[in-house]
Each structure stands twice: as structure tokens, then as C-alpha cells.
N, C-alpha and C positions, 0 to 999 in steps of 0.2 A: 157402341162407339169406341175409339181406339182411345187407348188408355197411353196421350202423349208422354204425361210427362215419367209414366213406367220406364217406357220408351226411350228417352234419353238418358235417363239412371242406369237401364241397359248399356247401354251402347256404351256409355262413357265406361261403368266402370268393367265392361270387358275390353275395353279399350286403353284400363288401367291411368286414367285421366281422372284427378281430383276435379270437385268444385269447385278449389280456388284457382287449378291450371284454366280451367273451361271459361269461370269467369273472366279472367283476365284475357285471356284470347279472343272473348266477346266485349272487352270491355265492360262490365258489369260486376257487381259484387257476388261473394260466395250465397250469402243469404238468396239475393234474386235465384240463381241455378237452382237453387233449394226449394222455391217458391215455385219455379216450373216444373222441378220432377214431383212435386206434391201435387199438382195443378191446381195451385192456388190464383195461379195467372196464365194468362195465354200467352203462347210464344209467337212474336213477332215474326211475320216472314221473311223479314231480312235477318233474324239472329237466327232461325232454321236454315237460311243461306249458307248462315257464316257455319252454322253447325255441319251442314251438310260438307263444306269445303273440308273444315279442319279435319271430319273424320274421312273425309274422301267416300262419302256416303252418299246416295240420291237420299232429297225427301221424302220419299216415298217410303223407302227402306225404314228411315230412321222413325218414320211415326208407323210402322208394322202392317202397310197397305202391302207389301210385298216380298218375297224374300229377294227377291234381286237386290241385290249390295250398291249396282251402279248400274248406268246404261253407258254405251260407249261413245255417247256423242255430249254426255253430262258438261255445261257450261257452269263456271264459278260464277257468272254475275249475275242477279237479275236484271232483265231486261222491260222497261215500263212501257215502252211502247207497242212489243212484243205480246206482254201479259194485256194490255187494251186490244188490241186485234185478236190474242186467243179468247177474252172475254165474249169479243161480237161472234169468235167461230162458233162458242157455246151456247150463243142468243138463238145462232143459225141453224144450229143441228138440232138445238128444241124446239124452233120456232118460235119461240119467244120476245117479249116486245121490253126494253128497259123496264115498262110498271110492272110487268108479271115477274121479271129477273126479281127485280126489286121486291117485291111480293113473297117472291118462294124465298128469300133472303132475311125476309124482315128487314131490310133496310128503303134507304131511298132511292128515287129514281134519280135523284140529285147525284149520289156518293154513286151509283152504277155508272150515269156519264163520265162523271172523274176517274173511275176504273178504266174503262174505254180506251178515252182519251188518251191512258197514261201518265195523269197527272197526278194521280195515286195510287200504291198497291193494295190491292186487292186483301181485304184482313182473313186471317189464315182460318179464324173459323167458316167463313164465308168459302174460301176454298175448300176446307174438309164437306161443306155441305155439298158443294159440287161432286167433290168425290165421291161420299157415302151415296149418293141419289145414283148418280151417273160414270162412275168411275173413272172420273178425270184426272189423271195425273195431276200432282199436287208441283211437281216440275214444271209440267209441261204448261201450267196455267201461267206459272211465272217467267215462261222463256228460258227455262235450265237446261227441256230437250225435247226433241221433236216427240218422241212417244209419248202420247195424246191420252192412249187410257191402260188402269193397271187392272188388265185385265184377272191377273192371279191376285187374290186376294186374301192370300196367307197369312197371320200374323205371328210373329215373331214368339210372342209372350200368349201367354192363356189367359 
């Protein structure tokens, strides 16, 4: 499993960005940054957003599914209605039914509708599952860009 919060200690400090710049740039305190490169917690996929923005980095790069740096169609925003229809593309190419989503998830078939729908994002461990199964861009689930799977699966760190 990819070792996130290595991952962002990388990135950040070759990118010569303290914890308390990053914090603040994410809004959050130096402690939390600290908590996620330990991975004492999981990183929200809108703070991996904002992460990806500030370092001008695809998600994918920053948690070491790729070496590709960026794709050149990378969107700054998550998009929720977007991430709901690429959820149903996922239902579709597995053939899968919201209980079995739900299922391979461990979650509900309740919280899968609201995925869908758009009415909530999708929680990033939820999406690394996708990815490690199926190789779904960890972008592309959120509407950051059209490249659907990361097909190279380099990682960054050992």
C-alpha cells in the first residue's frame, strides 16, 4: 500500500515548503501536516486538492501511483457531479450494483448513492481502494482529468 503521508513529506520538503507554510496554505495547523506525514490520519480529498494545486502536482504523483508529475488537461477544482458519474462509470466497467460497490468498500449502499449523486465526495481511502484494485486514477475519480487509469505504477519512494 502506498505510504501517503511519506509521500507528502517528500514532496513538501523537496519542494523546500515547511509544515507551518503548508498548514497555513491549507488552513490547518502545523501539528495536523505532522499527523498526516506520520499517517496518523487520512488526508481528506479536498486537502489532497488543495495539495495537488499548491504543488502544481496531479494526485496521483503526490501519493507515488506515478511518476508523471502532472497530466496536461489537470483541473484545480473538484468537480462533485463529475466524481458521481465517474463513480457510476466504475459501477459500469465492473458491472457492479451499488450493494457490491458498497460491499467491496465496506461501506454503505446509502453513502454510494450520495457518492453518485454528487452530494458527497467520495473518502480518499475509498478511492485508493479503487485505485490499488483497478488502477483508477485517484484524479480522474474526482474530475481533476480525463485520464481514467494510471496505468504506470511507479512509486516515487521505496
Amino acid at each position: 500500500m502506498v505510504d501517503v503521508g511519506a509521500q507528502i513529506k517528500y514532496i513538501r520538503e523537496t519542494y523546500d515548503v515547511t509544515q507551518q507554510e503548508l498548514g497555513e496554505y491549507l488552513n490547518l495547523s502545523k501539528s495536523s501536516i505532522s499527523h498526516y506525514e506520520k499517517n496518523d490520519r487520512d488526508i481528506p480529498f479536498r486537502k489532497l486538492s488543495m495539495i495537488s494545486n499548491y504543488f502544481h502536482l496531479s494526485i496521483d504523483y503526490i501519493l507515488g501511483l506515478t511518476s508523471i508529475k502532472n497530466y496536461s488537461d489537470l483541473k484545480k477544482e473538484i468537480n462533485l457531479k463529475e466524481a458521481g458519474n465517474r463513480l457510476k462509470e466504475v459501477c459500469k466497467d465492473l458491472n457492479y450494483s451499488n450493494v457490491k460497490l458498497a460491499k467491496e468498500l465496506n461501506t454503505t449502499e446509502s453513502n454510494i448513492r450520495k457518492y453518485k449523486m454528487g452530494k458527497t465526495l467520495i473518502l480518499t481511502a475509498f478511492a485508493l481502494q479503487l485505485n490499488q484494485k483497478y488502477d483508477y486514477s485517484m484524479d480522474w475519480i474526482i474530475g481533476k482529468t480525463e485520464k481514467k487509469k494510471v496505468k504506470e505504477k511507479q512509486k516515487i519512494l521505496n
